[in-house]
TIRO-981961 format. One record per residue (C-alpha): residue number from 1; residue in one letter; x, y, z. Coordinates in steps of 0.2 Angstrom, whole numbers. Each point is the difference from the previous one (the first is absolute). Layout:
BEGIN
> NUM | A | X | Y | Z
...
***
This chain:
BEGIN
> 1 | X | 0 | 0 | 0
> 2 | X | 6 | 17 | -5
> 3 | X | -3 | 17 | 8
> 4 | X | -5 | 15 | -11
> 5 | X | 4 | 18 | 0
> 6 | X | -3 | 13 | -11
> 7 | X | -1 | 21 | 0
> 8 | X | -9 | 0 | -17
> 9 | X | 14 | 4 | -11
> 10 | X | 9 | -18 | 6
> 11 | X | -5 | -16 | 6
> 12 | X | 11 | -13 | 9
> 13 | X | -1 | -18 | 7
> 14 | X | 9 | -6 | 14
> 15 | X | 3 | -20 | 5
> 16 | X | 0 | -5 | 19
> 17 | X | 14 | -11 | -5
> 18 | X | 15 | 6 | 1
> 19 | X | -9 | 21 | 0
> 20 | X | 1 | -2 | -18
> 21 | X | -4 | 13 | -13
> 22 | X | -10 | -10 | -14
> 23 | X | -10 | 9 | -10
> 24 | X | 4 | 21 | -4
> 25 | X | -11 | 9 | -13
> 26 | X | -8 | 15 | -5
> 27 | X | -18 | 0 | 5
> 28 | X | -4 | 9 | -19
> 29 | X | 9 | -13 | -11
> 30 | X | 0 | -18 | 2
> 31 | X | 20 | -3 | -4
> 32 | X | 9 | -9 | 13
> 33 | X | 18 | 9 | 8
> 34 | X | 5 | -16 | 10
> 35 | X | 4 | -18 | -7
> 36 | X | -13 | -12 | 4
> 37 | X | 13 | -14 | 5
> 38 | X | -2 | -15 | -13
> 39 | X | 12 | -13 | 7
> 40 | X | 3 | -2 | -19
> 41 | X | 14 | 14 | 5
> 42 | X | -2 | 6 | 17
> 43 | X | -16 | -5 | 11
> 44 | X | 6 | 15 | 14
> 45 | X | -7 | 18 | -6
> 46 | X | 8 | 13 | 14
> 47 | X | 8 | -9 | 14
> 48 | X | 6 | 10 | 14
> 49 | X | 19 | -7 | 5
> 50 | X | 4 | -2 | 18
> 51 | X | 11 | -4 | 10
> 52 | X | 12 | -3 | -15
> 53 | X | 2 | 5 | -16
> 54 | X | 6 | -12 | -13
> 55 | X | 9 | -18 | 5
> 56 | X | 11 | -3 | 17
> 57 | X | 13 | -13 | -3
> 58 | X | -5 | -16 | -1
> 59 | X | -18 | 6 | 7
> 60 | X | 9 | 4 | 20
> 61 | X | -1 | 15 | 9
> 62 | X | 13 | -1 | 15
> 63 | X | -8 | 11 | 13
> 64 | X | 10 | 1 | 18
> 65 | X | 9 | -17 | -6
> 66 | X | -15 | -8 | -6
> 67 | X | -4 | -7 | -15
> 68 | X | -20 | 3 | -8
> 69 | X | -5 | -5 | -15
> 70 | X | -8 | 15 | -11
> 71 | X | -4 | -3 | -18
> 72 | X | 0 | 13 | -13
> 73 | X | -6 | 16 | 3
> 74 | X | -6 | -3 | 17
> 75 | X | -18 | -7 | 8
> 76 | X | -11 | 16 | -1
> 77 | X | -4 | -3 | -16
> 78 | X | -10 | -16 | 7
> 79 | X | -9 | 4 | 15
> 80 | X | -16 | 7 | 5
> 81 | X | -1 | 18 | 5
> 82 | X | -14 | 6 | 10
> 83 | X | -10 | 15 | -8
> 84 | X | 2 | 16 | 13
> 85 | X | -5 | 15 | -7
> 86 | X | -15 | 1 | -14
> 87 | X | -3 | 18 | -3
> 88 | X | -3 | 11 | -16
> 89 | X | 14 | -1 | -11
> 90 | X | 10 | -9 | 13
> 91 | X | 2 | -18 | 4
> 92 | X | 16 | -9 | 13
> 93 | X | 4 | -17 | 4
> 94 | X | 8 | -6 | 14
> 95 | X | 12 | -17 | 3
> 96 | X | 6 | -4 | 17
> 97 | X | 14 | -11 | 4
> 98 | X | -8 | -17 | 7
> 99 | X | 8 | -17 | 3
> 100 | X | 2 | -5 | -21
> 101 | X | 7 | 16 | -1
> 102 | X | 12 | -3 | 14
> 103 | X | 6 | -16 | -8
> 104 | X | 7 | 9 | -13
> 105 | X | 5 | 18 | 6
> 106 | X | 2 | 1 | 21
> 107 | X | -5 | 16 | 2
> 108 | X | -18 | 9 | 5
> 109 | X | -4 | 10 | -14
> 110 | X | -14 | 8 | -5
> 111 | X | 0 | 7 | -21
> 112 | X | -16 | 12 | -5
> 113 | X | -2 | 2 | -19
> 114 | X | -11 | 14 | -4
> 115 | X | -10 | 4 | -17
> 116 | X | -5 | 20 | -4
> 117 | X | -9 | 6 | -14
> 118 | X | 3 | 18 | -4
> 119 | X | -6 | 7 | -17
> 120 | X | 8 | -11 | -14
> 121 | X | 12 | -7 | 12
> 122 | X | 5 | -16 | 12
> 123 | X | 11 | 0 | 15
> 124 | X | 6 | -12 | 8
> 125 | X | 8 | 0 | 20
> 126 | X | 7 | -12 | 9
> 127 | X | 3 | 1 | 17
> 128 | X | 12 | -13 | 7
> 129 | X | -2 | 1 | 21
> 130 | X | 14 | -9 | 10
> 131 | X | -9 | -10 | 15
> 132 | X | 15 | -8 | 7
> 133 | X | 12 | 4 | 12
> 134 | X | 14 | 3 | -11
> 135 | X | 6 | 6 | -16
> 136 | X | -8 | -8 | -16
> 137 | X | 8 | 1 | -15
> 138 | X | -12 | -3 | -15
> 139 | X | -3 | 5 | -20
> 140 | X | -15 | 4 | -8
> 141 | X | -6 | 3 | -20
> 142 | X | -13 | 1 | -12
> 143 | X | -4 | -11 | -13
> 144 | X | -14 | 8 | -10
> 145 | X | -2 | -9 | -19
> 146 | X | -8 | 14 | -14
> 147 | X | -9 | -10 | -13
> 148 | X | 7 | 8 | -18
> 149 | X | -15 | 9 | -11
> 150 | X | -5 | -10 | -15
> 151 | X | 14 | -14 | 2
> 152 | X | 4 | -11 | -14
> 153 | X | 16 | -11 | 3
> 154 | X | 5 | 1 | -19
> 155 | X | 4 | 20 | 2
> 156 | X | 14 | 7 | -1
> 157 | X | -3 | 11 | 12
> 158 | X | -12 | -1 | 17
> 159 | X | 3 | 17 | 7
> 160 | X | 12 | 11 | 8
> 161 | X | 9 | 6 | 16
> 162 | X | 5 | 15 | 4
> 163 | X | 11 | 8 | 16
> 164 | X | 3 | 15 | 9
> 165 | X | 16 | -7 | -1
> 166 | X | 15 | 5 | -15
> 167 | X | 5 | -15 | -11
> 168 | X | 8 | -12 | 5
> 169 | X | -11 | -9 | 15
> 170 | X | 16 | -12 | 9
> 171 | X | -7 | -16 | 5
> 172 | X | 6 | -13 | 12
> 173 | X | 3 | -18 | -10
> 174 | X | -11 | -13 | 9
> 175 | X | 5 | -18 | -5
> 176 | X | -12 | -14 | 7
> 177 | X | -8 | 14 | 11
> 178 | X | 15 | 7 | 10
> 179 | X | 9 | 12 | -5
> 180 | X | 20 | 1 | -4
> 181 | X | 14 | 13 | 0
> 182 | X | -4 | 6 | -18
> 183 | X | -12 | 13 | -6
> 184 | X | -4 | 2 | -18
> 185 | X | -8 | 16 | -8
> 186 | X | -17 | 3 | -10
> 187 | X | 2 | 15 | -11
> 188 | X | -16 | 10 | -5
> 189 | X | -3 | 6 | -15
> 190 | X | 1 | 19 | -4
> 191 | X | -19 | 3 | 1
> 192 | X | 2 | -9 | 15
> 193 | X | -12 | -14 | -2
> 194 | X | 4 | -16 | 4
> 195 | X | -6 | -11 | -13
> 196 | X | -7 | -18 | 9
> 197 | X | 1 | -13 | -10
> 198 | X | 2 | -19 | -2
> 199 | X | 17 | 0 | 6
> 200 | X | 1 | 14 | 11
> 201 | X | -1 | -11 | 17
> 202 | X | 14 | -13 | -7
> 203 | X | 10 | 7 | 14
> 204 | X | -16 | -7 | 10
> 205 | X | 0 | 17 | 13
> 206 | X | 5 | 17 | -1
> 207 | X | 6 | 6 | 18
> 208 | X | 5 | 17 | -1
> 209 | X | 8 | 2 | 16
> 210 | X | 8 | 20 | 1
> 211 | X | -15 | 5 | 5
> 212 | X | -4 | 12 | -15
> 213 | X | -13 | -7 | -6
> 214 | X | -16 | 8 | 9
> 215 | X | -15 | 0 | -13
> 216 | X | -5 | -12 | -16
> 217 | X | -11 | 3 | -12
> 218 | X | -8 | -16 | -10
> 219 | X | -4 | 8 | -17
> 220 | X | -14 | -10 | -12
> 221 | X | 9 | -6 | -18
> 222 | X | -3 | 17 | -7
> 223 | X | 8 | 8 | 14
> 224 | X | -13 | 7 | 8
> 225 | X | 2 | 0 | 21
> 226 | X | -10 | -14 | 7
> 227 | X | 6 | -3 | 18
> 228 | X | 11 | 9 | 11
> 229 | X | 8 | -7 | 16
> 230 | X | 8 | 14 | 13
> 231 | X | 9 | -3 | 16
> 232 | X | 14 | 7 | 8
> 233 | X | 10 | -20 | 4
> 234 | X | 17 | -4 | -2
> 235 | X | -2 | -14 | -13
> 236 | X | -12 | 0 | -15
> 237 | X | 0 | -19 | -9
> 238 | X | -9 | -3 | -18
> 239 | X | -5 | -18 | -5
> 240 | X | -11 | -10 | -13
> 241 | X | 1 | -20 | -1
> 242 | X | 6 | -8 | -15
> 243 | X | 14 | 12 | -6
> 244 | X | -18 | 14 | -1
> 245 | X | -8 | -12 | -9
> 246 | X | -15 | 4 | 11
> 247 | X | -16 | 12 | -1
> 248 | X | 6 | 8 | 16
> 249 | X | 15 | 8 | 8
> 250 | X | 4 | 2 | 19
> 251 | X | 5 | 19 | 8
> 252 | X | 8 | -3 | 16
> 253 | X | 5 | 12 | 15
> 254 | X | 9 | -9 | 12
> 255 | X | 10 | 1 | 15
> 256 | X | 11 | -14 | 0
> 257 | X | 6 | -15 | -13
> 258 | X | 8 | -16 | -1
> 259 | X | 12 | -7 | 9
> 260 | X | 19 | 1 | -8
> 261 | X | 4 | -17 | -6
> 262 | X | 7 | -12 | 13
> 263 | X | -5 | 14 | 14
> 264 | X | -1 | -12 | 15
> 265 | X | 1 | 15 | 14
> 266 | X | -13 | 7 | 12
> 267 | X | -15 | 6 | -9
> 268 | X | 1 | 19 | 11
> 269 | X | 17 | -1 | -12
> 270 | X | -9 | -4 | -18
> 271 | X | 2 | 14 | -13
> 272 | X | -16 | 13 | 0
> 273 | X | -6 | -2 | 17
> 274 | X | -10 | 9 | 10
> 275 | X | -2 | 4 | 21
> 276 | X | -13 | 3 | 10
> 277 | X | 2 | 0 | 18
> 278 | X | -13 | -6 | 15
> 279 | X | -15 | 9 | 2
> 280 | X | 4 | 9 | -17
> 281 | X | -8 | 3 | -17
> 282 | X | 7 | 0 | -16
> 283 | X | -11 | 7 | -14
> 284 | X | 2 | 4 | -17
> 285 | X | -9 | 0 | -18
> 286 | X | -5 | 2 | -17
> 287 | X | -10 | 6 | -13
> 288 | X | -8 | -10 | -16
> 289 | X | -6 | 15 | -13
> 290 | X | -13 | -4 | -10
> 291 | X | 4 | 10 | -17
***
């Protein structure tokens, strides 16, 4: 069961599972922003990442000595959040730490996601509170998947990034899904659209790292702006399955990635983390801009 919003201009669906967004839309038009998640490529639409983003080695967290297993991006994704706030314009979700959550991650957390409609625009918070009685390290990212306008597999073309970032954007190389020592460059164009294609994603992700990178713009084929993602995080990652041979591409604003290969350390010492301390409140968030 999903819950709906909408603020007349935009409509949005939201899953108990995992708080995701599953549905966004204009209320005057019946085209779909969001991917509807056909397993056929991806059956996820916009999982929230927490506590990781990415891979840990060999799927261990070492916390305080101890070894947890925690598979790819993290367990929020698949649990249920209880619906706290159902206002106008304004849903939140809330996920306690409980004892299959402890099993996993051995801290008392409690992670808010909160959905805001304002005029033609989305934003999404997260609040990440630390219930513990110690530091806990942690990283969390979006994942949101933008179904192409008018996809056909056979074009040469499926649309078009742009940055507010100059060419070139400097990617981290993720082999097997952890990264290593070298970075490689994606040069952009002098109109500065990004053309996506069939092979763009050969490198499978794009993970540009400098923190530069602080707005895309999905344009349609002709170049027209479709969807814009704003937010103001430290890393911005760009994926489609099979090489882009998809009818969707993924805009994601994260704090945190992958382990390095081999990294067998603590996990407060993982590349990308974040702190929050007992009793604290992290927060932060971002925008989806329908165009």
């Amino acid at each position: 069961m999903a819950e709906h919003l909408s603020n007349g201009i935009l409509e949005i669906e939201v899953a108990l599972r995992g708080a995701e967004l599953q549905s966004l839309r204009r209320v005057a038009s019946p085209a779909e922003y969001l991917w509807h998640g056909d397993a056929q490529y991806w059956n996820r639409r916009a999982p929230i990442l927490f506590p990781i983003v990415g891979k840990v080695w060999n799927d261990t967290a070492r916390i305080d000595g101890q070894a947890y297993e925690l598979h790819q991006h993290g367990f929020a994704r698949d649990c249920d959040f209880e619906k706290i706030v159902d206002e106008d314009r304004h849903l939140a979700f809330l996920l306690r730490s409980n004892a299959q959550t402890r099993r996993l991650w051995p801290f008392d957390f409690e992670l808010r996601i909160d959905y805001t409609l304002l005029r033609n625009r989305l934003t999404v918070g997260w609040s990440v509170t630390n219930r513990d009685s110690r530091e806990m390290p942690f990283q969390i990212g979006a994942h949101p998947a933008f179904a192409y306008p008018n996809f056909h597999l056979d074009d040469a073309v499926h649309g078009f990034f742009s940055f507010d970032a100059k060419s070139p954007l400097v990617s981290s190389r993720v082999e097997g899904g952890f990264a290593v020592s070298e970075t490689f460059e994606v040069p952009l164009p002098a109109d500065d659209l990004l053309p996506l294609t069939n092979e763009t994603f050969a490198c499978d992700t794009i993970v540009e790292a400098t923190g530069r990178v602080h707005r895309v713009t999905l344009h349609n084929a002709e170049g027209r702006p479709w969807i814009t993602v704003l937010h103001n995080m430290p890393i911005t990652a760009l994926w489609s399955p099979c090489n882009g041979r998809a009818p969707f591409v993924c805009i994601e604003p994260w704090h945190g990635r992958c382990d390095d290969q081999y990294f067998e350390g603590e996990f407060a010492c993982r590349a990308a983390i974040e702190r929050v301390a007992p009793g604290q409140t992290w927060t932060t968030s971002y925008e989806i801009l329908v165009e």
